[in-house]
N, C-alpha and C positions, 0 to 999 in steps of 0.2 A: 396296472389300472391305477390310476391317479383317484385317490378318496379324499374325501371334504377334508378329514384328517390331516393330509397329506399337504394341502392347500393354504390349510389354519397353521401350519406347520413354517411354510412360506410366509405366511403375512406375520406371524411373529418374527420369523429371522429377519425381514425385511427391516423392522425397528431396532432389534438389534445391529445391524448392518451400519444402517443410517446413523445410529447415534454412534459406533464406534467411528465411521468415516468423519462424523464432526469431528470427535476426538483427536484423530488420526491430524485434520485439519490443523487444532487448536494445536498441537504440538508443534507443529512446523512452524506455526502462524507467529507463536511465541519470538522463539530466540529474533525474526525478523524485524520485529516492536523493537525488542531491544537494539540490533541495529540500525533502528531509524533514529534510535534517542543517540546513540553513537555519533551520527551522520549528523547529526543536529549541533551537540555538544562542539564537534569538530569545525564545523562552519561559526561556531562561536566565539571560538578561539583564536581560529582565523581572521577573524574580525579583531578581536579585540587586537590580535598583532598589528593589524593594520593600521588600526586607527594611530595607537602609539608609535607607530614609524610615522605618521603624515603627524600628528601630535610634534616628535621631536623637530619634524623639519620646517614648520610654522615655528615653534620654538626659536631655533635657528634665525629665521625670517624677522624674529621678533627683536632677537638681541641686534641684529644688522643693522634693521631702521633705528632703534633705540642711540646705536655709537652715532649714525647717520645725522640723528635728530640734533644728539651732540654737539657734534663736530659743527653740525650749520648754525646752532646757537652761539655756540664759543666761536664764531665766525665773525659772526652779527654784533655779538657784545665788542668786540676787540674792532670792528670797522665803528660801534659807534662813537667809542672809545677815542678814537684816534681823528675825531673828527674837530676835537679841541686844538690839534695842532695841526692842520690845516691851511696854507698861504694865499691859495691861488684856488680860481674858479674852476680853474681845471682839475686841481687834487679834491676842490666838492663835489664836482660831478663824477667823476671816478670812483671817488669813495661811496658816495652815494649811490650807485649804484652796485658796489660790493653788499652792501647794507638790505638793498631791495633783494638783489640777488640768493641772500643767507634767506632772508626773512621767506620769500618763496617758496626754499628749499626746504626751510623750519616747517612752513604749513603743510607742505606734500609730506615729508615723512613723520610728521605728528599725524596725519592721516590714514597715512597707509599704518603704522604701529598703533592706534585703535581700530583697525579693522583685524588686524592680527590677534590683538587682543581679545576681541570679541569671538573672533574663531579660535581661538584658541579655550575660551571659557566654554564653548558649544561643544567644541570635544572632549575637554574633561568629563563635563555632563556624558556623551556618550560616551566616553569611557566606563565612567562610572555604572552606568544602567547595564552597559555589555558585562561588566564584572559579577552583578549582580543575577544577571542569567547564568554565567558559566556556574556560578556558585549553587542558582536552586538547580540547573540541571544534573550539575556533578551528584549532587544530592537524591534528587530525584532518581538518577542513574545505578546509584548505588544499594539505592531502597531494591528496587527494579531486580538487581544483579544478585539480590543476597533471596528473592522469595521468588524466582524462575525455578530454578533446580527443584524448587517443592513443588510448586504448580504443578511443573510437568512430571515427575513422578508418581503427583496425586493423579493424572488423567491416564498417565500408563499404567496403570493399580486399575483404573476404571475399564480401560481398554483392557486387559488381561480377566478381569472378572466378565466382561463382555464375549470373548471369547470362547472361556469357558462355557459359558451359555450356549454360544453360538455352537461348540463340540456335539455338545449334551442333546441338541437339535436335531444336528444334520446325521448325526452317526448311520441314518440308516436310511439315508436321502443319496441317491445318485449322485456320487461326487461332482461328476460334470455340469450338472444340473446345477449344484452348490456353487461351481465355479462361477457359469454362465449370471447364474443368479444376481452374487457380491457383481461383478462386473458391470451388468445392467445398472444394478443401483447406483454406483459409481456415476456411470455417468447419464442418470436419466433422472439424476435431483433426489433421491430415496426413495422411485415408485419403478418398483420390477414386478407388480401382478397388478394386472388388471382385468377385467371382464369383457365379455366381448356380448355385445346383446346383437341378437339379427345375425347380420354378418359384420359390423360395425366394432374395430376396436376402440375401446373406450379410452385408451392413453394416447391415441394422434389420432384416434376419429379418421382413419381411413374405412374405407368398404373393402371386404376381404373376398374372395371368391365362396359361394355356398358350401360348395364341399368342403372346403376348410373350414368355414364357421363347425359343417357339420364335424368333422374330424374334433376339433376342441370339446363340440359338443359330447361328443363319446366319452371324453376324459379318458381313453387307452393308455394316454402319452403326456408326457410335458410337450405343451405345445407353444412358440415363442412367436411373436408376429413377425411377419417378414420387412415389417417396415419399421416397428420404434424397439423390433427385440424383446419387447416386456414379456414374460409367462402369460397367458393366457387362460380365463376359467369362462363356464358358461354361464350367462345370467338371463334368469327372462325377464323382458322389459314390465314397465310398473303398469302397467294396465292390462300385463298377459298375455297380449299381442306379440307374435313375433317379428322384429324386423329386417325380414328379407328385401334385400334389394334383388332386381332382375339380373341375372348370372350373365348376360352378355354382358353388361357394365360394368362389373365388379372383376371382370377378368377369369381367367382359371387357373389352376392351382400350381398348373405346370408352368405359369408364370411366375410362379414365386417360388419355384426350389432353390432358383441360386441366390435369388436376394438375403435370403437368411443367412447362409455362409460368409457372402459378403461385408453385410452389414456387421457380422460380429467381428469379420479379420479388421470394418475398420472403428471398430468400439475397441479393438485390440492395442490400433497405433494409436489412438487419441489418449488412451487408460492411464490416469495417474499413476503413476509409481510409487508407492509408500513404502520403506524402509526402515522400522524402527523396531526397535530392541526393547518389548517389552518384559520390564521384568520388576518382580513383587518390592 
């Protein structure tokens, strides 16, 4: 026989359940944070390599036009140079255009080596900022890496006090029932009891068959809905009224012996997995 007792017993585990599965959660949840600052840090670095390889090969770019710039100046000077010893219209025209020809060249690579220049000051700057991130994340990271290990100690200390509770509870509850119970909660967000008014269960609002409503009604048994799984208690609705719907719509009962087996083998394959080692 299923007593109020027995019921108040369930809706306490349920809170315990629910806060250990946060628990359970925040533990796993942890070290992951931490891998994302990992993942971060790493794509930081990466960058910064980058940048300083295209940094050197502008660099590069930059001395090239600079000899470039050079060479067509000391070009230019040495054709004007030589325009004082000059005989013939032909050696001015010539020369003169060695002269146009430097000066050309002077302007294009004086142009291209301030555009170099300029990108090359655009990437120090983002040199600079990127060095500045790897530096607060390395830091960040570190802070992170040195107060994990407590964190999660302090919530396996919580979850292990939680347990204990949870012992202290169930020792004279149907084990399977215990089972069924933590699993429900798992995956039905922390609500494994709910009430069922009429024939109407109150956690997916489906319409049950009468007999069944009546069955729960009795409280002989734990009884689990054949459609959301929750435990089931009887409640009468707030105005006292009972809300039966008409048994040909609501199906019969022999309609839902297998759904309930079903439903749990697949609460079975969806169910988290949690493995962890708690200990004081």
């Amino acid at each position: 026989m299923v007593t109020e007792n027995d019921l108040g017993k369930l809706r306490t585990l349920q809170d315990i359940l629910s806060e250990k599965i946060a628990l359970e959660h925040d533990i796993q949840e942890i070290p992951k944070i931490l891998d994302t600052q990992e993942e971060l840090l790493t794509r930081l670095k990466k960058t910064f390599i980058e940048k300083n390889q295209e940094y050197e090969k502008v660099k590069a770019q930059e001395a090239e036009f600079r000899n470039l710039l050079l060479e067509a100046e000391s070009m230019r000077e040495k054709s004007e140079k030589n325009m004082d010893m000059i005989n013939t219209q032909r050696e001015y025209e010539a020369l003169d255009k060695e002269i146009r020809d430097a000066s050309e060249k002077e302007q294009q690579y004086r142009k291209e080596l301030q555009q170099k220049e300029r990108f090359l000051a655009d990437l120090d700057e983002q040199i600079k900022q990127n060095t500045a991130l790897i530096d607060q994340q390395e830091k960040d990271l570190e802070e992170r890496r040195s107060g994990i290990e407590t964190e999660i100690a302090e919530k396996k200390s919580q979850v292990a006090k939680l347990l204990e509770e949870e012992n202290k509870l169930t020792h004279d509850l149907d084990s399977e029932v215990v089972f069924k119970f933590e699993r429900i909660i798992r995956n039905k967000m922390g609500l494994g009891i709910v009430a069922i008014r009429g024939n109407v269960c109150m956690g997916c609002h489906m319409i049950l068959p009468a007999q069944f409503a009546n069955n729960v009604r009795l409280g002989e048994e734990f009884v689990f809905c054949p459609y959301c799984s929750r435990i089931l208690f009887y409640e009468e609705s707030s105005d006292g009224e009972e809300e039966f719907f008409n048994a040909e719509d609501s199906g019969s009962l022999s309609d839902l012996d297998d759904m309930e087996e079903e439903d749990f083998d697949d609460d079975e394959e969806d169910e988290e997995k949690v493995n962890i080692d708690y200990e004081e």
